[in-house]
N, C-alpha and C positions, 0 to 999 in steps of 0.2 A: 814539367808542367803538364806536357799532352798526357804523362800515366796517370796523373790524379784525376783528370779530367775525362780518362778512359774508367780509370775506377769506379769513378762515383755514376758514371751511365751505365755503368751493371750493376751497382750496389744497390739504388735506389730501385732499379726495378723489381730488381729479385728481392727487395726487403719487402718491397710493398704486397707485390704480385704471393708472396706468402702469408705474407700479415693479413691479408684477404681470404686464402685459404683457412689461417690459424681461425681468424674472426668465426667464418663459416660455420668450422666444427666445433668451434665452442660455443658459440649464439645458437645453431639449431637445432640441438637437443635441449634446449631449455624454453624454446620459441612455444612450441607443443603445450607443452604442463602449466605453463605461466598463462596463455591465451583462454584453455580449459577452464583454470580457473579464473579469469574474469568474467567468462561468460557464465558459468555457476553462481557468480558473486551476484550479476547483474540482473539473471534469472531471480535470485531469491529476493532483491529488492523490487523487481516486479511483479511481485506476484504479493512481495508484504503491500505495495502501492493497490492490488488490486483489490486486496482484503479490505484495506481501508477507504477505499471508493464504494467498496459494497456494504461497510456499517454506517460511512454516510449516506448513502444511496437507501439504508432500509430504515434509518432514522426521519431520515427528509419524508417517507412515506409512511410511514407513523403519523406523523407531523400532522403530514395533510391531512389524514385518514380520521384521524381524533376532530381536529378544526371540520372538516368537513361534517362529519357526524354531528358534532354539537351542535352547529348550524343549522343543521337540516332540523335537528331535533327541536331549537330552540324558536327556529324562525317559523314551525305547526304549534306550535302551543300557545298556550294564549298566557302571556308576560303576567298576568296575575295572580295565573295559577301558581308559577312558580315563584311572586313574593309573598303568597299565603303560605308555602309549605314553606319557606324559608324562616316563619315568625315563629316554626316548632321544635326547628333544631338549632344545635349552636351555632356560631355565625360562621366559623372557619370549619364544621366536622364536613360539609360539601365540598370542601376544596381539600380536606384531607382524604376523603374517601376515593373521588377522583383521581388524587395523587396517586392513592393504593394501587389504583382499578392500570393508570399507565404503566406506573413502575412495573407491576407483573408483564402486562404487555409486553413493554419495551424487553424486561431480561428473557422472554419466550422468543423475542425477535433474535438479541444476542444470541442466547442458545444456539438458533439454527443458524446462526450467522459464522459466530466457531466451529460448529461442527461440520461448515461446506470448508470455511477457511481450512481444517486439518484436511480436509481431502485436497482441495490446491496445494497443501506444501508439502504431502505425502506424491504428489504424481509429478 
């Protein structure tokens, strides 16, 4: 009984105390590449995250910029003038022309907004 029980107090150490070694060199040549690339993975969701804070960030200031405008425009003039000019054209070609007048806006906003974007995920 005392040799199996002298056995097994060198077995276990030496299996372990290698199995530790084994772990070692076969976990950290992979620790390297595998870390690399999480942090490239997490890189690029940060920076799609930033792009998209910055077409909402230059929509919200469209937003403002057009409301703001109209306001200022609407609230100097005098409200009659613009339901006399209103009795000349059709009823919706002001709110289609307007439409026109954003929509270019907004894709000149895009435009520049893709074209910084390709430089964040070119660097």
């Amino acid at each position: 009984m005392s040799w199996i029980i002298g056995f097994l107090k060198k077995f276990f150490p030496n299996l372990f105390g290698r199995l530790g070694q084994f772990l070692v060199g076969f976990i950290g040549p992979i620790i390297g590449p595998v870390l690399a690339f999480i942090a490239q993975f997490f890189k690029k969701i940060a920076i799609f995250f930033l792009i998209v804070a910055a077409i909402h960030l230059a929509v919200n200031v469209l937003v403002e910029a057009v409301v703001e405008l109209l306001g200022e425009v609407l609230g100097h003039g005098a409200n009659s003038y613009f339901e006399v000019g209103r009795m000349f054209i059709p009823s919706n070609l002001s709110f289609c022309i307007s439409l026109l007048v954003i929509a270019k806006i907004k894709s000149l906003v895009f435009f520049w907004i893709h074209r910084l974007s390709e430089q964040f995920i070119h660097t």
